[in-house]
C-alpha positions in Angstrom: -138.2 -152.1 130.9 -142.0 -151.2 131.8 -143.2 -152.9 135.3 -146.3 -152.7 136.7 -146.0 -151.6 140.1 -146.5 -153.0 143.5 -145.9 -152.4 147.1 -142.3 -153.0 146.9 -141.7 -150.9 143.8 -143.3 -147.4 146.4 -139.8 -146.6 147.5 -138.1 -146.4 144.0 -141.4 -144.2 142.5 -141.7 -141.5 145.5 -137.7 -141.1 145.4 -138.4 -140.3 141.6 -141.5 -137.8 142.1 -140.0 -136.4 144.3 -137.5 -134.2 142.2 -140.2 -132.6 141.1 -142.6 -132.5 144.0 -145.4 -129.5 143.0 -145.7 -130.9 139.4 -146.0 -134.4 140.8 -148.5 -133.7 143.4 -151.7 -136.1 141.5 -149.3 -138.8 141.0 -147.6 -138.6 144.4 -151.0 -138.0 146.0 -152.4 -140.7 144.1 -149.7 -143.6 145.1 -150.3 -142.3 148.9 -153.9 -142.4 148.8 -154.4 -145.7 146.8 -151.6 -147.5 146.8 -151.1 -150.2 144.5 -153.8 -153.0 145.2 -157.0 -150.6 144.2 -159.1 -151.4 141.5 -159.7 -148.0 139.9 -155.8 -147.3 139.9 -152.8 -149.1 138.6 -148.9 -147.8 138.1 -146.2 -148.6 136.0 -143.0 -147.0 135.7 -140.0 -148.0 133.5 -136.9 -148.6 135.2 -133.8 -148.6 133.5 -130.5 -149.8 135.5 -132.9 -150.4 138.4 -133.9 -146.7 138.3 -137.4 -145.0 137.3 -137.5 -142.8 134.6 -140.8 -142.8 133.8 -144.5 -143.1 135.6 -147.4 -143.7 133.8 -150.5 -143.4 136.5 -154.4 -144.7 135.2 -156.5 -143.5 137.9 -160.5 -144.1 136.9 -160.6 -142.8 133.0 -157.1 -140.3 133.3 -153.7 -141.1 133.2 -150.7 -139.1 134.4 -147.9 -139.2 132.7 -144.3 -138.2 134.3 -141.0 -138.8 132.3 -137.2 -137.7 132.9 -136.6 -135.4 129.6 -136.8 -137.2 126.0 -137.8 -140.1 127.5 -141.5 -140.8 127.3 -142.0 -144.6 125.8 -144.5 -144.1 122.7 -144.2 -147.9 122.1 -145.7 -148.6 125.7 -148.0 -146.0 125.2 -149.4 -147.8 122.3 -150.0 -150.8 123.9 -151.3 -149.2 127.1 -153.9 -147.8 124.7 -154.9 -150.9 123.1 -156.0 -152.1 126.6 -157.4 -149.0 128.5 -158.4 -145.8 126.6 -158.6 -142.8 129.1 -160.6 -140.0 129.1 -158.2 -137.7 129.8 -154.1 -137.3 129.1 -152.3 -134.9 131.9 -148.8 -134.0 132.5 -146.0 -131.8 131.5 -146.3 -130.4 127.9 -143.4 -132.7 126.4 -145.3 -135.9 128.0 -148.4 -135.3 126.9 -147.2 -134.2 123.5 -145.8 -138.2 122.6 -149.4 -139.4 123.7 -151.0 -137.0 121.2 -148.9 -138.5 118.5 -151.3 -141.4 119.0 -154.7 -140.2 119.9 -155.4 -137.9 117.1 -158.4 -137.1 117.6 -158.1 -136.1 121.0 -158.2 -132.2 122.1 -154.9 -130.7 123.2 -154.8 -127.9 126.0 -152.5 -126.3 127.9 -152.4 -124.5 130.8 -150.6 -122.7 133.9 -149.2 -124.1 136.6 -149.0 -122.3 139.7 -148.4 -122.3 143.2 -148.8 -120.3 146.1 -145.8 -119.8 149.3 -147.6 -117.4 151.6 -151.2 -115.8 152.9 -150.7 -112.5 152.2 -152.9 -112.0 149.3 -155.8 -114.0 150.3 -159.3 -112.4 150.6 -160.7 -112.1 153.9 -164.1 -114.2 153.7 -167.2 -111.8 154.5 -169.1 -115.6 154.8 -167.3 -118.8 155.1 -168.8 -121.6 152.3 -170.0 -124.8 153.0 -168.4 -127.7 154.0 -169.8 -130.0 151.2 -170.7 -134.0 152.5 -170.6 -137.2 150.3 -174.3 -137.1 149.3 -173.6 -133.8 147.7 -171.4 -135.4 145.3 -174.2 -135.6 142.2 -175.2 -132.2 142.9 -171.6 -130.8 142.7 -170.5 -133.5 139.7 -173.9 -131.5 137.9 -172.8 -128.2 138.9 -169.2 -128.9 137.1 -170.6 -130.5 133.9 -172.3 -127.0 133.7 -168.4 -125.5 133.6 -167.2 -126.0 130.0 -163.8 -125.4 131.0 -163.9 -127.9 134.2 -166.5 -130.8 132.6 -163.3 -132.5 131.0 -161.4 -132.7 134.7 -164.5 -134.3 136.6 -165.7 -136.9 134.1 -166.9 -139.3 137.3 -169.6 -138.4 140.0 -168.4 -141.6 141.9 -165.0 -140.1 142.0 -165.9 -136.9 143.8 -168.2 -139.2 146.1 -165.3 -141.3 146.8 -163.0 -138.2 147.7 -165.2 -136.6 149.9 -166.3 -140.0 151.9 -162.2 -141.2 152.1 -161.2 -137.9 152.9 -159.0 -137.7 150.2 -160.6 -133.6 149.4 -162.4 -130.9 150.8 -165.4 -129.8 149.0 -166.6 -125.8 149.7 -169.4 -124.3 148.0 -172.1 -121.7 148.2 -175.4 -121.7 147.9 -178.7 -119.7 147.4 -182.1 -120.8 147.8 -180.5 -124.6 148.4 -178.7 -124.5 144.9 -174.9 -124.5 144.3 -174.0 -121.6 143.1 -169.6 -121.7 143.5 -167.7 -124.5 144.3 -163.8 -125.2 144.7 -161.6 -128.1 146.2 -158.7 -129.5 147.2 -158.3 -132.5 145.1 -154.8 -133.9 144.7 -152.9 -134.6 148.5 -149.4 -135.0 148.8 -146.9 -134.9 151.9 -145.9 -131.5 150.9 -148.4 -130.4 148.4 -152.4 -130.0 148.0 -153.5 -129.5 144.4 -157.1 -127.0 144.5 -159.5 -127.9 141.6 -162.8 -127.1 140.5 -163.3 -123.3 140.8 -166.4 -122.2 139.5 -169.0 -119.4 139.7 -172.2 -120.0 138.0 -172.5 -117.7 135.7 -175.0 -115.5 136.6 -173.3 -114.5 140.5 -170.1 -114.0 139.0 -168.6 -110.9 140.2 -169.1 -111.2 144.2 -165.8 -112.9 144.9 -167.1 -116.6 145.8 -164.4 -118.2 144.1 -161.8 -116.0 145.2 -163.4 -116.5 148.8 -163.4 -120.6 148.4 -160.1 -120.2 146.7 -158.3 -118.6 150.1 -160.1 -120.5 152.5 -158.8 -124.0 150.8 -155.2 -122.2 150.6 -155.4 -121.1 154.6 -156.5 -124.7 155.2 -153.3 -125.9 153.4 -150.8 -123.5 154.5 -152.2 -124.4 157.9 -151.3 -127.6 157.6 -147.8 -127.2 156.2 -148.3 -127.7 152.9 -148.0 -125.7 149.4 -151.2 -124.6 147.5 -151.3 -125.4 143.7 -153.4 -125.5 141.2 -154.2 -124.9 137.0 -155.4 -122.4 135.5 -156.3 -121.5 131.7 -156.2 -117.6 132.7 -153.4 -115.5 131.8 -151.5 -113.4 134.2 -153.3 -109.9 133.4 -156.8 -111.7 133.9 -156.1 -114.2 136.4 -157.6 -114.5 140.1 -155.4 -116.7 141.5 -152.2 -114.4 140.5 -154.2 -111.9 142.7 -154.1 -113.8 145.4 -150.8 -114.6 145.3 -150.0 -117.7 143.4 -147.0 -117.2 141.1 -146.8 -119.6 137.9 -144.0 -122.4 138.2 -144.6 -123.6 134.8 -147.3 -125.1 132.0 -149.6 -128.0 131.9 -150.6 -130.0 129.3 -154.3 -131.8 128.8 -155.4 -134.1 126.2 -159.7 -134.8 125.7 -161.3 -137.4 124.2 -163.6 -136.0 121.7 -163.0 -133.2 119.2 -160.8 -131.8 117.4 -156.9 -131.2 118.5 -155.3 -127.9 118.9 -152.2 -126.9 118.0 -149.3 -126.7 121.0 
């Protein structure tokens, strides 16, 4: 049986993510942020024998889906996308792999999924980025839509402008002559986890370690705090920055795009 979720429902979900806390940090971070009154987010789970097996998470344009193994409900997915059409399909490869079934003409992308347990490979910062503030939000939403490979995962300017002014993420960047030049964040917020997102160099200063210097001070900010790093990354391990730095790939994770033609998984 799919429900939509309320306030009473919190309990049963977070006992459910949390099997699987790292992987779950966006929808766990979500439901503590939000909640389940908001008007850009809304839940449902399916709940067999008054148990979840299932979370399916619509948060702006995206949806997150989370599912106990072979069980992923391509009938509700159906429906769900006869009344809201996201953007963007995320979650573990098998998950994401039922929705694809259906949106054909989406583009399918997968990726690593790492996390990181200590400091000990973290570049020491020559100069400390910028603390970014709310009204930088169109500036940085313009700087990402410059990123091929992170336009797909900021499809909302509001959004970024939201998570900065709630304090629901940190924004660093750097800049030269007053224009963004690197930016990273921490987006997703758990109780034990922090996902980091959008880690970019513009092209043209690649090569003088700004990401890898925005990259460690968001994980010394985290670890401070008592939580796990984690992020995604489309890098392999030979060619990978975060790897240097001491993340250590826990598994895969799977995107789906409007627009374009789908890959093969």
């Amino acid at each position: 049986m799919i429900i939509q979720c309320t306030e009473k429902d919190r309990e049963m979900l977070v006992s459910f993510l949390r099997k699987d806390p790292v992987y779950n940090t966006f929808i766990l971070a979500d439901i503590e942020d939000l909640g389940f009154d908001s008007s850009v987010q809304t839940v449902y789970a399916e709940v067999e024998g008054g148990e979840c097996v299932g979370v399916y998470l619509c948060f702006y344009k995206n949806l997150l889906i989370y599912c106990e193994e072979n069980r992923t409900n391509v009938d509700f997915l159906e429906q769900l996308f006869g009344m809201f059409l996201p953007d963007v399909v995320m979650g573990k490869p098998a998950d994401v792999r039922v929705a694809a079934w259906l949106l054909t003409d989406y583009r399918s992308e997968t990726k690593g999924f790492y996390a990181l347990e200590d400091d000990s490979g973290l570049e020491a910062a020559s100069v400390q980025p910028e603390e970014a503030r709310a009204e930088d939000a169109e500036e940085i939403f313009r700087f990402i839509q410059g990123i091929p490979e992170l336009a797909d995962m900021y499809t909302s300017e509001q959004m970024i402008e939201d998570r900065i002014r709630n304090g629901f993420g940190v924004h660093y960047v750097f800049r030269e002559k007053g224009v963004i030049i690197a930016h990273g964040n921490s987006a997703a917020r758990s109780s034990g986890t922090v996902m980091i997102g959008g880690v970019a160099t513009a092209p043209e200063y690649r090569g003088r370690h700004l990401a890898g210097q925005i990259v460690s001070r968001l994980s010394r900010d985290i670890l401070e705090e008592g939580k796990t790093p984690c992020l995604i990354s489309l890098r392999g391990e030979e060619d990978n920055l975060y790897t240097r730095l001491g993340f250590r790939k826990i598994g895969d994770w799977a995107m789906l795009t409007n627009g374009g033609e789908r890959d093969e998984q």
